[in-house]
Structure formats: C-alpha cells, structure tokens
C-alpha positions in Angstrom: -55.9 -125.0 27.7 -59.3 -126.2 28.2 -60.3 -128.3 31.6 -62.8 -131.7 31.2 -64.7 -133.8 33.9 -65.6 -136.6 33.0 -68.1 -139.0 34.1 -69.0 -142.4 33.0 -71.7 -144.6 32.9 -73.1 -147.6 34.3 -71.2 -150.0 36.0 -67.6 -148.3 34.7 -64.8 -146.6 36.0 -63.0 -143.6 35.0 -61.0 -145.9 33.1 -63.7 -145.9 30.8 -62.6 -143.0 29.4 -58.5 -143.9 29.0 -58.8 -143.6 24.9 -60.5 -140.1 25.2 -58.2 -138.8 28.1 -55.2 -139.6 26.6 -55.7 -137.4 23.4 -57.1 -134.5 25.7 -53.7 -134.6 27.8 -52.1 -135.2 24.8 -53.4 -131.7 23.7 -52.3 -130.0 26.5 -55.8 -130.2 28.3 -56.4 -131.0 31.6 -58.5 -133.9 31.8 -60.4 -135.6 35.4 -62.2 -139.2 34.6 -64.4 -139.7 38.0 -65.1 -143.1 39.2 -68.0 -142.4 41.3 -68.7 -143.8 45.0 -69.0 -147.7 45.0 -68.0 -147.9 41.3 -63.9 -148.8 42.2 -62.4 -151.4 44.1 -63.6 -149.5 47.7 -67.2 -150.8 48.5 -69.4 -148.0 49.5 -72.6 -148.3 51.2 -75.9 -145.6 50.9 -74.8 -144.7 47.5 -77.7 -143.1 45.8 -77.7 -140.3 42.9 -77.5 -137.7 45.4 -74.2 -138.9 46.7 -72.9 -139.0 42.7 -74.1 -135.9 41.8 -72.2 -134.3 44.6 -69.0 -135.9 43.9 -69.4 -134.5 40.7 -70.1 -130.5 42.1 -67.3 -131.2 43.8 -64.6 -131.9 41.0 -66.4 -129.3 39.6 -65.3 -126.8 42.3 -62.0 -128.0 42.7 -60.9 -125.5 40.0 -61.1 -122.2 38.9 -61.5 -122.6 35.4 -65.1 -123.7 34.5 -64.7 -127.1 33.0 -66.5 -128.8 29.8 -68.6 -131.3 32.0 -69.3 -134.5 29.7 -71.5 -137.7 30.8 -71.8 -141.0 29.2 -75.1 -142.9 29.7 -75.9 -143.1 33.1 -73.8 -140.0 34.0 -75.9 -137.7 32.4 -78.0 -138.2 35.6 -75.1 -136.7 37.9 -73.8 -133.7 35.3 -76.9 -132.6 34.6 -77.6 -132.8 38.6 -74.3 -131.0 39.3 -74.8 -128.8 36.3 -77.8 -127.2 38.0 -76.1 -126.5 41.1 -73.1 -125.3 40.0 -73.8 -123.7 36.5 -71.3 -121.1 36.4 -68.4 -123.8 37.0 -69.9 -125.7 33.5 -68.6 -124.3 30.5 -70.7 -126.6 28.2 -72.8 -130.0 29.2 -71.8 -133.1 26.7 -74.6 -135.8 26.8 -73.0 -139.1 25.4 -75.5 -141.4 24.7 -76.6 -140.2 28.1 -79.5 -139.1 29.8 -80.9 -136.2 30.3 -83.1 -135.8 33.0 -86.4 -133.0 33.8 -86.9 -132.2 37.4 -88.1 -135.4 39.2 -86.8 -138.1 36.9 -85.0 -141.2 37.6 -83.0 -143.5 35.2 -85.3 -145.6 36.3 -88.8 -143.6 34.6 -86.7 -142.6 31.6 -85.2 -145.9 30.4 -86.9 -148.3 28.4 -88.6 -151.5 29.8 -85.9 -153.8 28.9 -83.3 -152.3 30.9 -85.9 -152.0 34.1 -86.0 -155.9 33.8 -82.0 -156.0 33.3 -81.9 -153.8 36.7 -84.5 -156.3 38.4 -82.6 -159.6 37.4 -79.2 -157.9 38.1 -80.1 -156.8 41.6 -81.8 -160.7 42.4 -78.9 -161.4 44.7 -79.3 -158.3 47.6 -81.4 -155.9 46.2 -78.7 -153.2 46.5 -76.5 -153.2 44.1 -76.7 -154.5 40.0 -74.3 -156.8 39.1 -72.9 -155.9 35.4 -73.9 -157.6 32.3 -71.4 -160.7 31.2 -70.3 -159.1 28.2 -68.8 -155.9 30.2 -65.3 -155.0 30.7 -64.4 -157.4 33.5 -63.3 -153.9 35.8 -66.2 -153.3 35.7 -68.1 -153.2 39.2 -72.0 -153.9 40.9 -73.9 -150.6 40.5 -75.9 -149.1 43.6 -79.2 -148.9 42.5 -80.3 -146.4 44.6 -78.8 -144.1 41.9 -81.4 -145.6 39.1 -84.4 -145.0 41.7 -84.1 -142.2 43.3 -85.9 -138.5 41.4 -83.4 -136.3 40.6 -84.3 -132.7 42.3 -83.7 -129.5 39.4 -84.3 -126.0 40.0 -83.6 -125.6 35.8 -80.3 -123.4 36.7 -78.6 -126.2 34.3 -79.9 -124.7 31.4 -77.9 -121.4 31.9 -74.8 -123.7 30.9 -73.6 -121.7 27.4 -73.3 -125.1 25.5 -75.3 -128.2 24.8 -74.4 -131.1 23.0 -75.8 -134.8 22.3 -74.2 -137.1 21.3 -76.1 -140.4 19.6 -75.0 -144.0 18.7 -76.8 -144.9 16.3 -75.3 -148.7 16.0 -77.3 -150.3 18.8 -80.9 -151.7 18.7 -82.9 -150.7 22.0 -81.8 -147.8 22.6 -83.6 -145.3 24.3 -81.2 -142.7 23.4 -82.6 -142.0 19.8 -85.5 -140.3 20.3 -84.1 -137.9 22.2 -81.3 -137.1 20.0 -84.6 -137.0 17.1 -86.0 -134.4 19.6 -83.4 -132.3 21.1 -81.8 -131.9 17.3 -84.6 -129.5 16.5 -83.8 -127.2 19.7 -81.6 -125.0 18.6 -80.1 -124.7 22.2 -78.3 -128.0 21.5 -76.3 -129.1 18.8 -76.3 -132.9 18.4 -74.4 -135.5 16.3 -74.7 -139.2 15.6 -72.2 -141.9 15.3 -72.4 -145.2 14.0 -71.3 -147.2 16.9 -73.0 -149.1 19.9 -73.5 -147.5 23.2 -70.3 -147.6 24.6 -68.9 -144.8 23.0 -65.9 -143.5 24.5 -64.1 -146.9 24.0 -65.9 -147.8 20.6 -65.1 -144.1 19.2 -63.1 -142.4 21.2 -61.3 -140.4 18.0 -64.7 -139.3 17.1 -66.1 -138.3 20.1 -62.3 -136.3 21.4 -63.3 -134.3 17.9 -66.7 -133.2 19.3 -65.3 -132.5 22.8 -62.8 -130.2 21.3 -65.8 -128.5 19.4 -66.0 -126.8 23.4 -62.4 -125.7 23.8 
C-alpha cells in the first residue's frame, strides 16, 4: 500500500481530486486531498504561501510512511515548499500542470502576463483575496493572494526527493506550463508525460493521470 497527499490548485478544494482519490482508495491506497487554509467554507485571514506550505509539511508528518506528494497547478508552490523541508517524508514529487518553483519565486514572477492581469481584476473588490473565474466549479472559493506574491524560500533539499515527474496538458492555449515540461523532459532527473486535455487535469483525466501516480507505488 502506497500513501498520496494531495494538493490542488487554485481556487479548489480537495474535492478537486474526488475522481483520482476514489481509484487510489479503491486500490487499497491511502489517499489525503488537502483543502488548504481559506480555500473551504471556514474564512481564514493572513493566509500567504508560507501558511500552505506548512499545512502541507504537516500532512506530510502525520505519517510514518513517506508519501507520493503530488500538486496540481498552483500547488506545486506548497509541495515543492514542503518537499524541501521535509524531503525524507516525500517518496516522489508529481507536478501536475503545476509549478515548479527555484528559490525566491512566486506564482506571481513565474506565470504568464495574462494570468497577472486575471489576479489584478479578480482581487478589484479588497485586494485580499481573488475571486474565481465564472467558468469554475461553483465550490470553488476566493484565493488569498498573498500565496501568489509572496517568494518562496528553498534551501534545494527538495531535490533529494528519489522521483520526479511532470505532468503536461497539452489541450489549453496560454499555458505557461509547456515550456517547462519542453525543458524539464531533457533532465533526466524527471520523467514527464503529456496529456491532451485542458488544465484541469485531475477532473478532465483523472484515469490517465491515477496511471501515472501509480507509476510511484
């Protein structure tokens, strides 16, 4: 039996993953789908990346057995963050469509200029938090922002994590995703693989991407 944290992106809930975490239990796996701090139907207040990234070391150390840590989009912020502080509780780091931050990054600095002026025009009404796009899942929920601005802070103890994977969709236009799957497929620390989907791959795939995850098992 294999353990997996996962961690979703943007504006989404654990639920995100329901597809994904229901063939992993299914398999006799233990499975943990995080809803980060301010991301469920509890406000929180003085959420930043920080705060996410520890919530994430701490499922992490809620268990012996090192767990495949796996991020979707924006939650490749806060597993590679927990990643580097916990390494030896990561048995391998699963980048989905995610992203995958050098010390003193932000979302913020590695997204593309469209989704900076999404952020702006989603944060108009307090400046706090981003309100989700129209076209989301209706659970989902305002995103602090502090957790797209603020650097992340690596010592590069992440890389000590055994295995490595990307994981590209390839059926979206603007994505800032593709050239680092382009560039990370020639390190032959990672192994990578595309899909022809949109972004939002664990609901848009989920079959495909359970095969990759039990690639780590």
């Amino acid at each position: 039996m294999a353990r997996f944290v996962l961690v979703p992106g943007g504006w989404h809930g654990g639920w995100a993953f329901e597809a994904v975490s229901r063939v992993l239990a299914g398999a006799g796996h233990e499975v943990q789908a995080l809803t980060l701090s301010g991301l469920g139907d509890e406000p929180a207040h003085g959420v930043n990346l920080e705060s996410h990234t520890q919530e994430v070391v701490q499922a992490l150390r809620g268990r012996d057995t090192p767990a495949v840590l796996v991020g979707h989009s924006y939650g490749g912020m806060a597993i590679t963050g927990a990643a580097d502080r916990v390494p030896s509780c990561v048995k391998a780091l699963v980048y989905v469509d995610a992203y995958v931050p050098d010390n003193g990054a932000s979302l913020w600095s590695l997204t593309t200029p469209n989704y900076r002026e999404r952020f702006i025009a989603g944060a108009a009404a307090d400046g706090l938090n981003c309100a989700p796009a129209a076209h989301l899942d209706k659970r989902c929920r305002p995103h602090p922002m502090a957790t797209f601005l603020q650097a992340i802070k690596l010592t590069g103890d992440w890389h000590q994590v055994p295995g490595k994977a990307f994981v590209a969709a390839f059926g979206w236009e603007g994505s800032p995703f593709v050239a680092l799957y382009e560039r990370l497929r020639l390190d032959p620390g990672w192994a990578t693989h595309r899909l022809e989907c949109a972004h939002d791959v664990p609901r848009l795939a989920p079959e495909a991407l359970t095969r990759i995850l039990l690639d780590y098992v």
